[in-house]
N, CA, C and O of each residue as an XYZ file, in Angstrom:
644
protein
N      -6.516     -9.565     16.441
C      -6.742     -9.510     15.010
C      -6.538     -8.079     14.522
O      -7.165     -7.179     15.081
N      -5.725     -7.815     13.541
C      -5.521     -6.290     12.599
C      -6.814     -5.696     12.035
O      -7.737     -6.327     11.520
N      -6.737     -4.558     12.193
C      -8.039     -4.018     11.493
C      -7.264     -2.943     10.418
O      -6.243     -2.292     10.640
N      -8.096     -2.975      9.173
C      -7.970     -2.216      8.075
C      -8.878     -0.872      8.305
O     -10.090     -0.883      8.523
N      -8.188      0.086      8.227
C      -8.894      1.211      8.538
C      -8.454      2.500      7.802
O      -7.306      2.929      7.917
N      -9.384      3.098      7.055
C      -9.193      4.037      6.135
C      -8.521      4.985      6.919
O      -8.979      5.436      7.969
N      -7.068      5.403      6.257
C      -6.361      6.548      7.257
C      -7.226      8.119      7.642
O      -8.163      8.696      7.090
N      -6.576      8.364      8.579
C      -7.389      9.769      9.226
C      -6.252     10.310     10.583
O      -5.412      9.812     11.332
N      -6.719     11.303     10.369
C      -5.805     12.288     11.200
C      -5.423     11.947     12.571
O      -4.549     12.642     13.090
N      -5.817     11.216     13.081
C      -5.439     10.529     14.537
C      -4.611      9.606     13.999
O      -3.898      9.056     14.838
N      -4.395      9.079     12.331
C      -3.435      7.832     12.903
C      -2.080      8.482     12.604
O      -1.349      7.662     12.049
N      -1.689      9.275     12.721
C      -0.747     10.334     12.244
C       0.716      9.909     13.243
O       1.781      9.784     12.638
N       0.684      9.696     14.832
C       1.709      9.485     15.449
C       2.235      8.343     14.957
O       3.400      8.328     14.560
N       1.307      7.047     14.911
C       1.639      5.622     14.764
C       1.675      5.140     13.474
O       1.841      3.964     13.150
N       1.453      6.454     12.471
C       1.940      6.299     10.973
C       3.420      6.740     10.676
O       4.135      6.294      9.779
N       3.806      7.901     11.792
C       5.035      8.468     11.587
C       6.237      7.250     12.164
O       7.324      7.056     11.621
N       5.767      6.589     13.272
C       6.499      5.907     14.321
C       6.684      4.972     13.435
O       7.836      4.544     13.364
N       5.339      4.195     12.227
C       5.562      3.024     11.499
C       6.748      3.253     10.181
O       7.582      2.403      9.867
N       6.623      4.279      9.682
C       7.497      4.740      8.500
C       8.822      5.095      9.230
O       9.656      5.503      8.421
N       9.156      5.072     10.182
C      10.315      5.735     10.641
C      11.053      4.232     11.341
O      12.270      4.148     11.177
N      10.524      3.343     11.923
C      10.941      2.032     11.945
C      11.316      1.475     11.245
O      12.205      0.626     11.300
N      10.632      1.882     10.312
C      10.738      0.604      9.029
C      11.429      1.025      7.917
O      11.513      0.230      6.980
N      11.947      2.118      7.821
C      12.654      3.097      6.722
C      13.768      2.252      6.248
O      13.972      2.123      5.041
N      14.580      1.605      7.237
C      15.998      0.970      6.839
C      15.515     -0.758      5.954
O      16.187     -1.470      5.208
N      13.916     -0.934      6.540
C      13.730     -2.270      6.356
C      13.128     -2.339      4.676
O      13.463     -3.141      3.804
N      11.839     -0.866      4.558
C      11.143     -0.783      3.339
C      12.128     -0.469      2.166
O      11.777     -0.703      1.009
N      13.769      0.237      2.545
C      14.694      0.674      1.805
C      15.271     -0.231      0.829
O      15.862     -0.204     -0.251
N      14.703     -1.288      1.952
C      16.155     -2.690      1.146
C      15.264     -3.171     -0.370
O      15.820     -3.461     -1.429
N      13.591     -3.156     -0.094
C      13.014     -3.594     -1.308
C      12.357     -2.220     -2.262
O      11.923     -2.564     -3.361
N      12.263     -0.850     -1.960
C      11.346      0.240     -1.994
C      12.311      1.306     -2.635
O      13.428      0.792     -2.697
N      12.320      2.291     -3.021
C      12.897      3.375     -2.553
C      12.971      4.079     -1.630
O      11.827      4.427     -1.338
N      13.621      4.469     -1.036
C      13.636      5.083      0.346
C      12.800      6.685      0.299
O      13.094      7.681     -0.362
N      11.803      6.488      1.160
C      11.058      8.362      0.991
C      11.769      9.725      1.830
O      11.193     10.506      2.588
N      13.130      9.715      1.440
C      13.567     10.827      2.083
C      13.618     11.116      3.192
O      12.893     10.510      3.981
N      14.706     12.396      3.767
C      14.448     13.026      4.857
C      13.349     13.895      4.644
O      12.428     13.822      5.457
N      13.283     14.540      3.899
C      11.880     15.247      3.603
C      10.651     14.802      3.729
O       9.924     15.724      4.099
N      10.137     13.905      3.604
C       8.992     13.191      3.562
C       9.255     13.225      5.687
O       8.450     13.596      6.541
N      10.218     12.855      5.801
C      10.013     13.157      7.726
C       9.946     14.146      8.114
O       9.134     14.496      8.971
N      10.835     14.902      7.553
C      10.394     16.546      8.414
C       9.454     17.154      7.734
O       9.243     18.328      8.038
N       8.696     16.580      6.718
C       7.233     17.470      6.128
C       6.049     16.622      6.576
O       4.964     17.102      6.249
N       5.999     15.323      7.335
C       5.399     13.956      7.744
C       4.036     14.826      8.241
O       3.077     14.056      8.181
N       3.748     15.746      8.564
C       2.369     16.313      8.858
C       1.854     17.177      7.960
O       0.647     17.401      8.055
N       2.570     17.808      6.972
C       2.327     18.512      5.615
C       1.778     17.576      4.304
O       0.989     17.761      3.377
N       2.561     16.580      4.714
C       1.798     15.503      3.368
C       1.144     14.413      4.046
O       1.185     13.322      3.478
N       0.669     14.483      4.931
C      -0.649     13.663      5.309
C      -1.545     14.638      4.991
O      -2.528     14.197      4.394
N      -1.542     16.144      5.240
C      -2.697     16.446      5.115
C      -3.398     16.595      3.456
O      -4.581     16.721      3.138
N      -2.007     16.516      2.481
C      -1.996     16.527      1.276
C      -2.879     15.560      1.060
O      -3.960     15.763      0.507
N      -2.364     14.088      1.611
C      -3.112     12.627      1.825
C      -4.548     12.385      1.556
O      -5.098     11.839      0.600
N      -5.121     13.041      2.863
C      -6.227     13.121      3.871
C      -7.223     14.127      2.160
O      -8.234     13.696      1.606
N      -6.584     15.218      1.844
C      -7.350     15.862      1.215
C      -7.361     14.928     -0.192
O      -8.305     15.403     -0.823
N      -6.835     13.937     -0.920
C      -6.663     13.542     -1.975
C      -7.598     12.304     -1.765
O      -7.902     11.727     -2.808
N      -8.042     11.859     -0.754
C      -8.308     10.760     -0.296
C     -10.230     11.512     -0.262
O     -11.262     10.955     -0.636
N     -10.087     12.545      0.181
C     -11.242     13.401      0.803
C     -11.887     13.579     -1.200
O     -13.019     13.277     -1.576
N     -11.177     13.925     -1.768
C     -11.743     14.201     -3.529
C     -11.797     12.671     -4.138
O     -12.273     12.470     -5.256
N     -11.313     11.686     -3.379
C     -11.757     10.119     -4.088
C     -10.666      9.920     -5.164
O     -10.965      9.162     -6.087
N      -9.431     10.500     -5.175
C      -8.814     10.165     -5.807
C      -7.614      9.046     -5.829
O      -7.031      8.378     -6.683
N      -7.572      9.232     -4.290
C      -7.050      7.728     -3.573
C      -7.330      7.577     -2.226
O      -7.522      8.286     -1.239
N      -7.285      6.370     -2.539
C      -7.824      5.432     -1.224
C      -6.818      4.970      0.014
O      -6.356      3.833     -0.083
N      -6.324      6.012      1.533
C      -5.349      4.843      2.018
C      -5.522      4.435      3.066
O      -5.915      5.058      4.051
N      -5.205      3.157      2.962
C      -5.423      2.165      4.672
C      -4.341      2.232      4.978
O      -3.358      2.373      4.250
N      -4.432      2.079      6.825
C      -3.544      1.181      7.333
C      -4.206      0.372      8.061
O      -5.388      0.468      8.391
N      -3.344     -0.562      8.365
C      -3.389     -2.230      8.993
C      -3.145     -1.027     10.228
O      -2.410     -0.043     10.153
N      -4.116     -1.502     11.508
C      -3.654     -1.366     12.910
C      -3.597     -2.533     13.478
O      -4.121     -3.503     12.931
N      -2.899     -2.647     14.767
C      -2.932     -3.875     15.432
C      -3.760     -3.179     16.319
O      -4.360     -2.106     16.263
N      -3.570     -4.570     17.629
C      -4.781     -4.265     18.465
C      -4.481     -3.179     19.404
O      -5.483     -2.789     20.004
N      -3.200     -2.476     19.754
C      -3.036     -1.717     20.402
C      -2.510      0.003     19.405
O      -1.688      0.890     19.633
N      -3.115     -0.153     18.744
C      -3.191      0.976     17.511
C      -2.385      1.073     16.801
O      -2.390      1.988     15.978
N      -1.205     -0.020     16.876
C       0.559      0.452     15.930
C      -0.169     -0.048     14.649
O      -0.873     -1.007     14.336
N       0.174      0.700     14.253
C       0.245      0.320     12.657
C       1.679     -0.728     12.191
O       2.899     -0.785     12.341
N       0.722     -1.342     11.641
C       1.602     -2.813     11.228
C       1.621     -2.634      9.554
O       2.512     -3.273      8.995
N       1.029     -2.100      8.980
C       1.112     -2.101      7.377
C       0.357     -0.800      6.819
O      -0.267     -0.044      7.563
N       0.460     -0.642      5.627
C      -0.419      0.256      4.625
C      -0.623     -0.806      3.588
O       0.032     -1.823      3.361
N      -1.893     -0.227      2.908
C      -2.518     -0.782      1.639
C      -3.212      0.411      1.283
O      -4.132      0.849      1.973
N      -2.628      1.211     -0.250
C      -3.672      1.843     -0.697
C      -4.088      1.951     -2.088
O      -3.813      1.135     -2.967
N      -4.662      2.845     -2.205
C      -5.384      2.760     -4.208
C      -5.687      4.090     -4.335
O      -6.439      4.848     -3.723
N      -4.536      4.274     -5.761
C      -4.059      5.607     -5.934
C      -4.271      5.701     -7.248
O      -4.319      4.739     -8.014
N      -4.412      6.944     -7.570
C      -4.585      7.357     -9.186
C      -5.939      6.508     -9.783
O      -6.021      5.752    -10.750
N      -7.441      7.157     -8.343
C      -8.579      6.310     -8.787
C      -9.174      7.183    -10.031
O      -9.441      8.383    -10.101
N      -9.267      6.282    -10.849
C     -10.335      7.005    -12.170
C     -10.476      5.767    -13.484
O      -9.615      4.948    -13.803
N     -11.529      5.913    -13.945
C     -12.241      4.870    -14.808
C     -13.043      3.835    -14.547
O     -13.737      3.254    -15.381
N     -12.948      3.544    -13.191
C     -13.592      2.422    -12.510
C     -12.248      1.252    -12.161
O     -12.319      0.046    -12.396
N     -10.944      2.032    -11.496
C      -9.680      1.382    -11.610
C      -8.710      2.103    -10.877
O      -8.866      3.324    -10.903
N      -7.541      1.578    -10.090
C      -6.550      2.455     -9.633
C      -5.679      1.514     -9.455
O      -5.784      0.367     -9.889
N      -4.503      2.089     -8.611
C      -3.272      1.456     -8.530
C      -3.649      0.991     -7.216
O      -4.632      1.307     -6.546
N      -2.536      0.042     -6.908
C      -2.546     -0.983     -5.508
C      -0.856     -0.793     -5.011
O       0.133     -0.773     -5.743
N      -0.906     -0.701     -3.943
C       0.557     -0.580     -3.469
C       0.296     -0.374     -1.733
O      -0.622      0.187     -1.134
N       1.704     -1.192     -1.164
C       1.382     -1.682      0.157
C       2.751     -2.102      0.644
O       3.629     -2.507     -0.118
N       2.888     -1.984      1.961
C       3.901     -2.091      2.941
C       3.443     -2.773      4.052
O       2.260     -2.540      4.305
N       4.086     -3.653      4.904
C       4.066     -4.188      6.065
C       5.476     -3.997      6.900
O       6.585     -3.986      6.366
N       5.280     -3.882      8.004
C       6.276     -3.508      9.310
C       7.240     -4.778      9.265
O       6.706     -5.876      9.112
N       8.445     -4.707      9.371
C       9.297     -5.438      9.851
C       9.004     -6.987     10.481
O       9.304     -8.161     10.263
N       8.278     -6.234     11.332
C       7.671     -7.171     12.422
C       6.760     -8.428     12.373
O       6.768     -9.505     12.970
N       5.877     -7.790     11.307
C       4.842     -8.680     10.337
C       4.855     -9.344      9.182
O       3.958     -9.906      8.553
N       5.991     -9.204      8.989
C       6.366     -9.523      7.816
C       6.311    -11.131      7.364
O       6.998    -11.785      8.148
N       5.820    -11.795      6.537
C       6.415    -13.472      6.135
C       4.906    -14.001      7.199
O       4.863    -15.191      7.510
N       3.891    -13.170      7.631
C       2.714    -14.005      8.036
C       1.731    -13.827      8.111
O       0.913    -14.264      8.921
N       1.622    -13.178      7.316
C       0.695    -13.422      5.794
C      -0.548    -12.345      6.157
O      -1.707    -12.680      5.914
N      -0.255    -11.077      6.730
C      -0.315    -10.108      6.639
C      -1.159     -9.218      5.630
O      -2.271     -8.697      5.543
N       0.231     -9.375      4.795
C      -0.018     -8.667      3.108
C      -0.735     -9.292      2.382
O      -1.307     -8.802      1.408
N      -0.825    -10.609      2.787
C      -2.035    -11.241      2.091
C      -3.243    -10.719      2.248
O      -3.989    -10.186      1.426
N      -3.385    -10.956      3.577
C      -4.978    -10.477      4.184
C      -5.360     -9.327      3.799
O      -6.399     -9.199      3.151
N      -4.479     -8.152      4.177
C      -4.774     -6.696      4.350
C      -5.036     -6.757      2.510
O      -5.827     -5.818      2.418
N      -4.923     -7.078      1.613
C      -4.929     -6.832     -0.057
C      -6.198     -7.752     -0.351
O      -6.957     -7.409     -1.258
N      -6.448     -8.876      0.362
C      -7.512     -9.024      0.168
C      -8.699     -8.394      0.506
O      -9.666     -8.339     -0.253
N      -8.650     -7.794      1.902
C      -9.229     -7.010      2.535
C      -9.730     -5.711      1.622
O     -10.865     -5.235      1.609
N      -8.992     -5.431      1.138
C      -8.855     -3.717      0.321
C      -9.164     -4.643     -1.290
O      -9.032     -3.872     -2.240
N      -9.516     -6.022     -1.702
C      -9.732     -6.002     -2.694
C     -11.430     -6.144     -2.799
O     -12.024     -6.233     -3.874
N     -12.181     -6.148     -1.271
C     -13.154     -6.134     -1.678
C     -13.786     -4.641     -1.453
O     -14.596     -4.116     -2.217
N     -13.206     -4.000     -0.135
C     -13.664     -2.686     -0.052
C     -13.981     -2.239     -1.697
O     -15.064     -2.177     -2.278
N     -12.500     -1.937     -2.231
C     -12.276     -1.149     -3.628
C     -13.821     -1.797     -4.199
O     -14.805     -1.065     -4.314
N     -13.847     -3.094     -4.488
C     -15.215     -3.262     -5.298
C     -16.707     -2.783     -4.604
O     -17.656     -2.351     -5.258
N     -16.684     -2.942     -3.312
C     -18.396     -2.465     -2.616
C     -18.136     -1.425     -2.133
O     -19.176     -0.779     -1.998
N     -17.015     -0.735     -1.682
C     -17.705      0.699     -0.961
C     -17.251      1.850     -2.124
O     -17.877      2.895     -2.302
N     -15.990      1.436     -2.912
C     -15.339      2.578     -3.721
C     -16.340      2.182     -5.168
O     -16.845      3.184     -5.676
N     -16.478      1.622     -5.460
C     -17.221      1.064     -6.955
C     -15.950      1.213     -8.284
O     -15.915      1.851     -9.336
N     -14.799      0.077     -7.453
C     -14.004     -0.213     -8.948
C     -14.219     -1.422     -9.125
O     -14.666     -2.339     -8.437
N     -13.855     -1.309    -10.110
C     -14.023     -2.466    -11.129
C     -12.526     -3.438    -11.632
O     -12.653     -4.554    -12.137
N     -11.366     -2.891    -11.428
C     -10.323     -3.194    -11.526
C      -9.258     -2.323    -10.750
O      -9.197     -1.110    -10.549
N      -8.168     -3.719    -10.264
C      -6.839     -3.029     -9.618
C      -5.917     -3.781    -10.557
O      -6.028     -4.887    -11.087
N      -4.555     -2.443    -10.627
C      -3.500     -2.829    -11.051
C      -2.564     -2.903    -10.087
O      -2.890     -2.543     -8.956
N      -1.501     -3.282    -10.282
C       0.055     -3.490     -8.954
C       1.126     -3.917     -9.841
O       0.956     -4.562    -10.875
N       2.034     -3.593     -9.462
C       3.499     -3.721     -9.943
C       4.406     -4.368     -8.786
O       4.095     -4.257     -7.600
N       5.580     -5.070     -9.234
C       6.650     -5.835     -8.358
C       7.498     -5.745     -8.893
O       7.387     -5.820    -10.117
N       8.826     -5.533     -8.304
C      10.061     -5.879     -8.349
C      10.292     -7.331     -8.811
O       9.605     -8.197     -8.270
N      11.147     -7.674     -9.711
C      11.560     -9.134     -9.998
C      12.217     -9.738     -8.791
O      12.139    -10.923     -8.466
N      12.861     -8.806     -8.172
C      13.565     -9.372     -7.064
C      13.105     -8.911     -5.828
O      13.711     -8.565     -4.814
N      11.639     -8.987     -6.171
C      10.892     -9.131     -4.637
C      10.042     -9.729     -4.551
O       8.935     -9.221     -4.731
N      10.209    -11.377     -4.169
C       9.042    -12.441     -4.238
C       7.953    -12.389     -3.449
O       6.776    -12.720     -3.596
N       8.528    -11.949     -2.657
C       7.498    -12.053     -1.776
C       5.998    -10.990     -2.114
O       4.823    -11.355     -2.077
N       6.635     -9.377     -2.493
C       5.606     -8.991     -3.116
C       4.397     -9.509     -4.347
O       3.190     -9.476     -4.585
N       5.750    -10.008     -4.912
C       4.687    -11.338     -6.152
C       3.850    -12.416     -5.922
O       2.851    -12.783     -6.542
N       4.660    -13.090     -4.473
C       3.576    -14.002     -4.165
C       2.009    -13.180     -3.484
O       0.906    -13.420     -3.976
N       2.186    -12.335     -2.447
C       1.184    -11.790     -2.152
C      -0.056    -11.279     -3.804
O      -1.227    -11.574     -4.040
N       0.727    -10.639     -4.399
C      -0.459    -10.709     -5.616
C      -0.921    -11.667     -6.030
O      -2.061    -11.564     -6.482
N      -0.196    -13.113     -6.062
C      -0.440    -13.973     -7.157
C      -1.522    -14.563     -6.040
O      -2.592    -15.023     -6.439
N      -1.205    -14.531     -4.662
C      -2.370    -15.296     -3.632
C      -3.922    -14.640     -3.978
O      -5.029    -15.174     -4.043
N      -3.428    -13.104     -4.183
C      -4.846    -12.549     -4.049
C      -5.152    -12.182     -5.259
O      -5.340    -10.989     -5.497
N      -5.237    -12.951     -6.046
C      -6.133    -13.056     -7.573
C      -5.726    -12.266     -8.619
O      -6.447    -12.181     -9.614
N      -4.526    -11.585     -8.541
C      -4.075    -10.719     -9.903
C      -3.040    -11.646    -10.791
O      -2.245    -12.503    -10.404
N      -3.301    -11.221    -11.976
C      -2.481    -11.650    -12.938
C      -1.519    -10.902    -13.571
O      -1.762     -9.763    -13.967
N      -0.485    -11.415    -13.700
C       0.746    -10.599    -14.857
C       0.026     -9.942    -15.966
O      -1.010    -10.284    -16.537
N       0.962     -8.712    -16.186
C      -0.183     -8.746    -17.651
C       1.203     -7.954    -18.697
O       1.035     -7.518    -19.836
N       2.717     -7.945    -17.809
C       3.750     -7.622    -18.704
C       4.562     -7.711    -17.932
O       4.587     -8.562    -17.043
N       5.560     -6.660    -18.165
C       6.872     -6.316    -17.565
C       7.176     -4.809    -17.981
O       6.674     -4.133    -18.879
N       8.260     -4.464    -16.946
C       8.220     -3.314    -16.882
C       9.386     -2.740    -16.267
O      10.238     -3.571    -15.954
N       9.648     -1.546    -16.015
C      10.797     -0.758    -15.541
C       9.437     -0.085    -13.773
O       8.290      0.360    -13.724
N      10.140     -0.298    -13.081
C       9.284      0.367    -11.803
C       9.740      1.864    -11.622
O      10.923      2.159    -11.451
N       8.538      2.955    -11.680
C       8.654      4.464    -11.768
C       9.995      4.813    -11.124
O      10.809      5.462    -11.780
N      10.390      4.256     -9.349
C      10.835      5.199     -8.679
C      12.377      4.921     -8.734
O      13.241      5.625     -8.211
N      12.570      3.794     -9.447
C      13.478      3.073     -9.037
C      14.064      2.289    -10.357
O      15.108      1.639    -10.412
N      13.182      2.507    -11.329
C      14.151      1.978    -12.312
C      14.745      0.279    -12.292
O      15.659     -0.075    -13.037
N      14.013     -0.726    -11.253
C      14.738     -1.723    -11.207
C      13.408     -2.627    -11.975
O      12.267     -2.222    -11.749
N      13.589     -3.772    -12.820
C      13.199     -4.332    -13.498
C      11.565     -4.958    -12.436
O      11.669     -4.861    -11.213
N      10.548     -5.395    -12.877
C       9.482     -6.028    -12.603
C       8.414     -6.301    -13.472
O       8.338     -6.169    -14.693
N       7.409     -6.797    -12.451
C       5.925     -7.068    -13.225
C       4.857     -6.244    -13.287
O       4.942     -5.224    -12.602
N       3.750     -6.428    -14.003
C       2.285     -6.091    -13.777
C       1.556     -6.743    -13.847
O       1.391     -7.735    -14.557
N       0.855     -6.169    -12.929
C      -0.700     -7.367    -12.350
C      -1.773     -6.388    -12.808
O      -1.872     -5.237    -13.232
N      -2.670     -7.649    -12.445
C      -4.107     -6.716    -12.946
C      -5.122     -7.292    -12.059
O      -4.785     -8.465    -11.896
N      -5.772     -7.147    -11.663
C      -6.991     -7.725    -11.090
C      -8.511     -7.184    -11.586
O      -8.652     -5.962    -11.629
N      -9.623     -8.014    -11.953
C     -10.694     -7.544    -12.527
C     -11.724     -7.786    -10.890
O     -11.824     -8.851    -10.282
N     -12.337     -6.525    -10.524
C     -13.397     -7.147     -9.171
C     -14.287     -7.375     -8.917
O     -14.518     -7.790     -7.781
């Protein structure tokens, strides 16, 4: 069974190993995070670690049972009693139902240990699968939109917790 576990400085090898696997796979639906983001991969975790450390975001990863990290789920830009939701799963895990769990998982943390009150999330139109995972775990549309990184058309969700 996967465990959700608030990131920290030990998961640093099997976070680099997970983003670096999966780069060609997260590319096809994501924007791709650079060569930079790899050769700075211990400079902006610690950026991470400290942003995470002031409560301003929240990030998990999914480990499996032998420590690989199989996904992220985190909650970013916390303030008002609310933040953003955004999440990745490995290649590997993908289509079983994963992203379900791990978002449900992180939809109750966010309400009992962080004290929000609401998550938002965004999707690609032409990424169902991200849509179905929201629509499983209780968020609703609440428009449409242009997505920040990428400029390609989608939704917004909302979730109240």
């Amino acid at each position: 069974m996967p465990e959700l576990c608030l990131l920290r400085p030990d998961h640093a090898p099997a976070l680099l190993a997970f983003e670096r696997e999966n780069r060609a796979y997260f590319a096809a639906s994501v924007p791709d995070r650079g060569d930079d983001f790899f050769a700075r991969f211990d400079e902006r975790l610690r950026a991470l670690l400290a942003e995470q450390e002031a409560g301003e975001c929240y990030f998990h990863v999914v480990a499996g049972g032998d420590g690989e990290v199989l996904g992220r789920v985190n909650l970013v830009d916390v303030a008002d009693g609310g933040a953003a939701l955004g999440y990745r799963v490995a290649e590997c895990a993908a289509g079983q139902g994963l992203a379900t769990w791990a978002v449900r998982e992180v939809c109750v943390l966010a309400a009992e240990r962080y004290g929000l009150s609401v998550l938002r999330a965004a999707a690609a139109l032409d990424n169902p699968a991200s849509r179905t995972v929201l629509t499983r775990t209780g968020f609703t549309v609440t428009g449409e939109t242009r997505l920040p990184h990428s400029g390609r058309p989608g939704l917004t969700y909302r979730r109240a917790l």
